[in-house]
C-alpha positions in Angstrom: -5.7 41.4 -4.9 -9.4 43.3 -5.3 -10.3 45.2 -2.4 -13.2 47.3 -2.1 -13.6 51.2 -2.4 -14.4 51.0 1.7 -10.7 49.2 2.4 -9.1 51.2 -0.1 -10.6 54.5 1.2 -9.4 52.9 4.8 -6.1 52.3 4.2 -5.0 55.1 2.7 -6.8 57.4 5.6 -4.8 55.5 7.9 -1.5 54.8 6.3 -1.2 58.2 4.5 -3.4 60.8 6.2 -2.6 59.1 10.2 0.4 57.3 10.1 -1.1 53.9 11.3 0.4 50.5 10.3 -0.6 47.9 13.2 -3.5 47.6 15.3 -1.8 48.9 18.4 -1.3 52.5 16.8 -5.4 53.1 16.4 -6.3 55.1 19.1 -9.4 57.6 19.3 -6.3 60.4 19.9 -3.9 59.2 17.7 -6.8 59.9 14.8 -8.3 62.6 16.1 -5.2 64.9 16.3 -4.0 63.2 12.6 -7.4 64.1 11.3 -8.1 67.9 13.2 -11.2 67.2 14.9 -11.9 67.8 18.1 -12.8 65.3 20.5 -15.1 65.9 23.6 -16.6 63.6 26.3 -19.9 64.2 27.8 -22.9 62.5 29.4 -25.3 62.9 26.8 -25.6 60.9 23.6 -22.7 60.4 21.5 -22.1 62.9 18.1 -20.8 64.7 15.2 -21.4 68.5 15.4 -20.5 71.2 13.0 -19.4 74.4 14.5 -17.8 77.8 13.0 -16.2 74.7 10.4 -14.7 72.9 12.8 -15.8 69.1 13.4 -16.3 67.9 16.6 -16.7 64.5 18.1 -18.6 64.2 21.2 -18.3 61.2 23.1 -20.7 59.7 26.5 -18.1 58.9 28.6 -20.0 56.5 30.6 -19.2 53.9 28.0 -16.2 51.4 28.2 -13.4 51.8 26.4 -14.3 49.7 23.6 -17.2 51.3 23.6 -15.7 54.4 23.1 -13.5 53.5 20.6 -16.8 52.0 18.7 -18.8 55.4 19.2 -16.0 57.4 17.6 -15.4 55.6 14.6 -19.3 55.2 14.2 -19.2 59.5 14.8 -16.0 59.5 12.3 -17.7 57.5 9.6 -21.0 59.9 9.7 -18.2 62.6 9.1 -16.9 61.1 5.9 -20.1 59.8 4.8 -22.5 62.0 5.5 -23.2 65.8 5.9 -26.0 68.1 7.4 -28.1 67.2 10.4 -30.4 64.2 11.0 -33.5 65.8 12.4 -36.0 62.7 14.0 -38.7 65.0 13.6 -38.6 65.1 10.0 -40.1 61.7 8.7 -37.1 60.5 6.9 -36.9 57.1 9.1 -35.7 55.3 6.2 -32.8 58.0 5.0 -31.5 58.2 8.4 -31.6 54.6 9.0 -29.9 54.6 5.8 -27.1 56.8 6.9 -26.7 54.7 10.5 -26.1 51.3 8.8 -23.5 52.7 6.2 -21.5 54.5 9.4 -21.5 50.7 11.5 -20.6 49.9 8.1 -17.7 52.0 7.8 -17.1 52.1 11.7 -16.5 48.2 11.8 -13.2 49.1 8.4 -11.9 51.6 10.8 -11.5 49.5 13.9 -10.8 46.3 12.4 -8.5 47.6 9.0 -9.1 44.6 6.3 -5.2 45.8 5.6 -4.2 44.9 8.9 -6.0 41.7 9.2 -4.4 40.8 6.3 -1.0 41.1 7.9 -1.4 37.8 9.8 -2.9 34.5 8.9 -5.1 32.5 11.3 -6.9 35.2 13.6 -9.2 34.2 16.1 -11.7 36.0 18.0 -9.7 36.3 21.1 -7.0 37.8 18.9 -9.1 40.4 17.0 -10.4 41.0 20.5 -7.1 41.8 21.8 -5.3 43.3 19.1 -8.0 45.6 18.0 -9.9 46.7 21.4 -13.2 46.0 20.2 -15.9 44.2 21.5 -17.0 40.2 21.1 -19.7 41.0 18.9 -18.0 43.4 16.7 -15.0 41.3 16.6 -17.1 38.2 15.1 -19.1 40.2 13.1 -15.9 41.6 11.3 -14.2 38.5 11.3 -17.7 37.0 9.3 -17.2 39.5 7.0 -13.6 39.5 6.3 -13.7 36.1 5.8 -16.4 36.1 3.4 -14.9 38.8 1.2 -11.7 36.7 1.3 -13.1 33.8 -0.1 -14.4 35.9 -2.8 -11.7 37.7 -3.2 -9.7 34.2 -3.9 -12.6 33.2 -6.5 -12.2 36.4 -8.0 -8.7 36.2 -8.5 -8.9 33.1 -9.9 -11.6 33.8 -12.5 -9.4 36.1 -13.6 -6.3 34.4 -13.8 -8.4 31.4 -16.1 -9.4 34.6 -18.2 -6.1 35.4 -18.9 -4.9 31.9 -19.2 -8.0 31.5 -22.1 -6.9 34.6 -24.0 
């Protein structure tokens, strides 16, 4: 089956690097201590910081849990993706906005695995909800796009099985 570089890149962070199979085993500490970084909660904003190389998450704990959980994959995806600070100051608007949409991007593959939705046929909402801890809105919006890419993933495969049939 194709999968993307994002899925691929995923799975084996999860499977190899964190020891994570099912949706009940992601967990903002079960990641955290798997990956080395430290993980703070605060009042302020929620972000990545730098410090004496060492990463560290910070976290506004006035948020729900699923909230939470959003935040640090968001703050774990900037880490992967992106390095150096995003200074608002400097008129880059576009760049950073840039870098925001590819961490959501990459945030919505680490709480909702397209490995583990793959596990079961016929999710719902209400089960991605419930499985995965996330919110309604990230829930649908994953669900969209898993479906999607499935349907072109079938396509795909089957371009590719006439191919071989032809030759």
């Amino acid at each position: 089956m194709y999968f993307t570089h994002t899925e691929d890149l995923i799975e084996n962070l999860l499977t190899t690097r964190c020891n994570i199979q099912k949706p009940e085993d992601l967990s903002i500490e079960h990641i955290s201590c798997s990956l080395g970084i430290d993980v703070h909660f605060w009042l302020d904003t929620s972000m990545t910081i730098y410090y004496d190389e060492i990463m560290y998450i910070m976290l506004n704990n006035k948020q729900s849990k699923e909230l939470l959980w959003l935040d640090f994959c968001h703050e774990l995806a900037h880490i992967f993706l992106h390095a150096g600070r995003q200074d608002k100051s400097i008129n880059w608007l576009d760049w950073i906005n840039y870098q925001e949409s590819k961490a959501d991007y990459l945030m919505r593959h680490i709480c909702i695995p397209t490995f583990m939705l793959q596990q079961e046929d016929n999710w719902t909402i209400s089960d991605i909800i419930n499985r995965f801890k996330v919110t309604k809105e990230l829930a649908i919006k994953r669900f969209e796009e898993y479906s999607r890419n499935k349907q072109f993933r079938v396509c795909k495969s089957s371009r590719k099985e006439i191919k071989e049939m032809i030759s």
